[in-house]
N, CA and C of each residue as an Amber inpcrd file, in Angstrom:
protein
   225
   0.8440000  -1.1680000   0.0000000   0.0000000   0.0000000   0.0000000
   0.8960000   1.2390000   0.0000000   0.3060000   2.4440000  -0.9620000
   1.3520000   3.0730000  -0.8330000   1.3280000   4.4360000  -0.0520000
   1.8650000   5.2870000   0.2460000   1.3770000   6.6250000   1.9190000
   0.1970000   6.7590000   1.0970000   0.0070000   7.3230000   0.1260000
  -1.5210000   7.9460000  -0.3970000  -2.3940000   7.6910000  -0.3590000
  -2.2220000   5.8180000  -0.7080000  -3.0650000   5.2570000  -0.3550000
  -3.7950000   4.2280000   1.0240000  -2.4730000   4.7580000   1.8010000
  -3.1360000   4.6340000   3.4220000  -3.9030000   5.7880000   3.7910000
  -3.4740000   6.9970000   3.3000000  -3.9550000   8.4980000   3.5910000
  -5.3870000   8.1790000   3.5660000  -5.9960000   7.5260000   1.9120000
  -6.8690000   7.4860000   1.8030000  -7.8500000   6.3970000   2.9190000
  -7.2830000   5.7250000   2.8490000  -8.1210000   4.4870000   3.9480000
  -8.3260000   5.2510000   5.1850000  -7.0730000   5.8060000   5.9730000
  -7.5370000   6.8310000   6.8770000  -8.9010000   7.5680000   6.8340000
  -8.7160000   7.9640000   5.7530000 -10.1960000   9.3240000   5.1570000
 -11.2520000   8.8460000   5.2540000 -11.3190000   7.1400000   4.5640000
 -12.6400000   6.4870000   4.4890000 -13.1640000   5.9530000   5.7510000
 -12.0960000   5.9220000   6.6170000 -12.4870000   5.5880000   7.8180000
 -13.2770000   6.3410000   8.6160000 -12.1150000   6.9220000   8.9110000
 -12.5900000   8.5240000   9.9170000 -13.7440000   9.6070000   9.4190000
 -13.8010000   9.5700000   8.1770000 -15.1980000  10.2990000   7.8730000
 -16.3520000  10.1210000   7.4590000 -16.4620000   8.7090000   8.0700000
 -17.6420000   8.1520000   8.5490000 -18.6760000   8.8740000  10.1270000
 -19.8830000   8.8170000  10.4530000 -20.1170000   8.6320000  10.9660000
 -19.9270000   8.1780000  12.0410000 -19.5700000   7.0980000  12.0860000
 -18.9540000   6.2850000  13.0860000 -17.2650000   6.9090000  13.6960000
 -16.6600000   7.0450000  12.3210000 -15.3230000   7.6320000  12.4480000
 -15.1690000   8.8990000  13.3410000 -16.2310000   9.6990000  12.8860000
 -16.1610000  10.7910000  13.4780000 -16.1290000  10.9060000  14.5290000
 -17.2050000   9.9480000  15.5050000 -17.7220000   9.9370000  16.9670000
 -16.1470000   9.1340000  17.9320000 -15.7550000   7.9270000  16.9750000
 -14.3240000   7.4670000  17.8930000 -13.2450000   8.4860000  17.6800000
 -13.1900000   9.3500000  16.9460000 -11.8790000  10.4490000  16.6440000
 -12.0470000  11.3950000  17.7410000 -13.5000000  11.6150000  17.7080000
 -13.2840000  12.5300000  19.0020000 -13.2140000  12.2880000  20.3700000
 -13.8210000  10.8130000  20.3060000 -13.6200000  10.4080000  21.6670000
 -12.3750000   9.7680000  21.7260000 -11.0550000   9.4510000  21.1260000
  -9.6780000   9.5770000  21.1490000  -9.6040000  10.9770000  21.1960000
  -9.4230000  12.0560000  20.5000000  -9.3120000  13.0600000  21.1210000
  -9.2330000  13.2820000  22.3630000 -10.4380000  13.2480000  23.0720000
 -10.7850000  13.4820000  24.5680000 -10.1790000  12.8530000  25.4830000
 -10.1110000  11.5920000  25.3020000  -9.2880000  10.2210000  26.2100000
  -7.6820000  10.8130000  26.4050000  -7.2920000  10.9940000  25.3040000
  -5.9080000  10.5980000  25.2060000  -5.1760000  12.3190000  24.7910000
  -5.9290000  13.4450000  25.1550000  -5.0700000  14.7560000  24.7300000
  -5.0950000  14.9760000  23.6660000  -5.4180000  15.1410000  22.7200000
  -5.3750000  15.3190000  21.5230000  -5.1050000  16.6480000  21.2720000
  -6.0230000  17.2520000  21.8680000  -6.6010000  19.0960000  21.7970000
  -5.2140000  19.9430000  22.5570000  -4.6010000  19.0450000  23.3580000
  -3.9980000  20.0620000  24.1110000  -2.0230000  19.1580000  24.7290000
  -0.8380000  19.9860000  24.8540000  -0.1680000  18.5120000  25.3350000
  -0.1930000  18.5180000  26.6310000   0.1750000  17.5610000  26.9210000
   0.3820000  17.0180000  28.4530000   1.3730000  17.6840000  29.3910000
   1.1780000  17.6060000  30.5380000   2.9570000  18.0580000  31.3610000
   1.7470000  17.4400000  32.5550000   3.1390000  16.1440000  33.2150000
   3.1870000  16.0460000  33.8590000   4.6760000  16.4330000  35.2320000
   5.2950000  16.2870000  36.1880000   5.8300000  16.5090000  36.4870000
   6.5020000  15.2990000  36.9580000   6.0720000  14.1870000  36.7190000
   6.5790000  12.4570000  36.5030000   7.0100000  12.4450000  34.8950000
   8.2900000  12.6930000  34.6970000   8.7720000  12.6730000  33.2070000
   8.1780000  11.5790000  32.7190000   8.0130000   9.8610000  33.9650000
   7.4720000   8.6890000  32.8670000   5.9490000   8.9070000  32.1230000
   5.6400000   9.8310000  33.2930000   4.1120000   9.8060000  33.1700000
   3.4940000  10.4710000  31.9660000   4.6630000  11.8510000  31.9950000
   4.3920000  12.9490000  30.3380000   4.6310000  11.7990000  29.7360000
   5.5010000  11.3020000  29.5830000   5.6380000  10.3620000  28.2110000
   4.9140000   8.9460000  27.7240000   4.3950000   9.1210000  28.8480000
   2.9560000   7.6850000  28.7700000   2.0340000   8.6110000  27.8210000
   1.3910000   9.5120000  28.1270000   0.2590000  10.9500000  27.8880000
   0.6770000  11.2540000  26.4650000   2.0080000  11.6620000  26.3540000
   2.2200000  12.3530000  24.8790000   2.7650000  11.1090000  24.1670000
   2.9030000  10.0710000  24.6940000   2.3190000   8.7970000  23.5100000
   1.4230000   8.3110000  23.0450000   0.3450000   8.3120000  24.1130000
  -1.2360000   8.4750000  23.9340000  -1.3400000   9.3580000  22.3510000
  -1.3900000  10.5730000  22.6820000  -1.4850000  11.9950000  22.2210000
  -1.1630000  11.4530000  20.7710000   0.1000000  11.2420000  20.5380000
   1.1510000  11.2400000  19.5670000   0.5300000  10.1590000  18.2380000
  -0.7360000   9.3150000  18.6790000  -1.4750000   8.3400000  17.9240000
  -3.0760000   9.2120000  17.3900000  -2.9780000   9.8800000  18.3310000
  -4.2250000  11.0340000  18.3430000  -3.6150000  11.9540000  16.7510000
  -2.5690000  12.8080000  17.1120000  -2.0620000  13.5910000  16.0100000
  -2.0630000  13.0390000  14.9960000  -1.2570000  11.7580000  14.8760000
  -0.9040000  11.1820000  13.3580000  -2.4560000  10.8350000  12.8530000
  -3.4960000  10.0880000  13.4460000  -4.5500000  10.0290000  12.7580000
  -5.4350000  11.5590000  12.4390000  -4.9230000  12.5030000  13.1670000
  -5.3910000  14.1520000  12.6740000  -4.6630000  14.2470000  11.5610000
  -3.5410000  14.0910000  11.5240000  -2.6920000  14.4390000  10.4710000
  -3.0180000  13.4870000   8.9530000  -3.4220000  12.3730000   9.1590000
  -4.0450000  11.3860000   8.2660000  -5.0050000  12.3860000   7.1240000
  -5.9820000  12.7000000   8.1510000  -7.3130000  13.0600000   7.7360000
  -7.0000000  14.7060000   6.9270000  -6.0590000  15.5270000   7.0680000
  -5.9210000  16.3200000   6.4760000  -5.5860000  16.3340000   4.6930000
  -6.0750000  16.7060000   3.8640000  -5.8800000  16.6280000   2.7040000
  -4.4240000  17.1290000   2.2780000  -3.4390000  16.2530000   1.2380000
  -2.3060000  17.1880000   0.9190000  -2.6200000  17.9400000  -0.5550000
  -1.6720000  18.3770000  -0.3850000  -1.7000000  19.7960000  -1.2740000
  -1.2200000  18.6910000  -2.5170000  -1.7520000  19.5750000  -3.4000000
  -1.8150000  18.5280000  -5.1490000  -0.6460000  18.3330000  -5.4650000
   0.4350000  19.7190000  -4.8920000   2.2950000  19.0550000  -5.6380000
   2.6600000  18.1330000  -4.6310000   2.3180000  17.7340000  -3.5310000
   3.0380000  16.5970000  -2.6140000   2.3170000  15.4660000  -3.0280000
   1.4180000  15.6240000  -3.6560000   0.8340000  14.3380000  -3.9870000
   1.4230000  14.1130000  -4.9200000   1.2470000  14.6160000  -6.3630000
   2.4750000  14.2370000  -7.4280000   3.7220000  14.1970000  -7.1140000
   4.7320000  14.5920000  -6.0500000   6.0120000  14.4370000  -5.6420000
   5.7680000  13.0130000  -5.1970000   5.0690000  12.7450000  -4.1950000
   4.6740000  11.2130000  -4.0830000   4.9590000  10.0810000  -5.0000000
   3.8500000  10.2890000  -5.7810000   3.5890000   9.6380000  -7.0000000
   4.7330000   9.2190000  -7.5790000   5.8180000  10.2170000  -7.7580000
   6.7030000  10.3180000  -8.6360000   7.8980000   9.2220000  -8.5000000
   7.9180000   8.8790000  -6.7330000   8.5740000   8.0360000  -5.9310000
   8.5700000   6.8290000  -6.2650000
């Protein structure tokens, strides 16, 4: 499979109905909206690993711009 076309599976997922309602409730669970600080360094880094699965599927769902997609492609 190739990034674009995980990008896309991402998309079909998450902008579902269904998708929508677990994205935000990862959001909420796990920080999404905001980062963590704890003052237990293990503990920030439990939180902004959480988090860090939160982002990349935000980052999924964002559309790329048409020349990174043909730079892609080109790969």
């Amino acid at each position: 499979m190739t990034p674009i076309e995980l990008r896309q599976t991402y998309q079909a997922l998450f902008n579902t109905d269904d998708g929508v309602l677990i994205l935000e409730d990862l959001r909420t669970r796990f920080h999404g909206d905001q980062p963590t600080f704890s003052s237990d360094a293990l503990e920030m880094a439990y939180f902004e690993g959480q988090r860090s699965v939160v982002l990349i599927i935000q980052n999924m769902m964002k559309d790329l711009d048409h020349n990174i997609v043909e730079m892609m492609n080109d790969v």
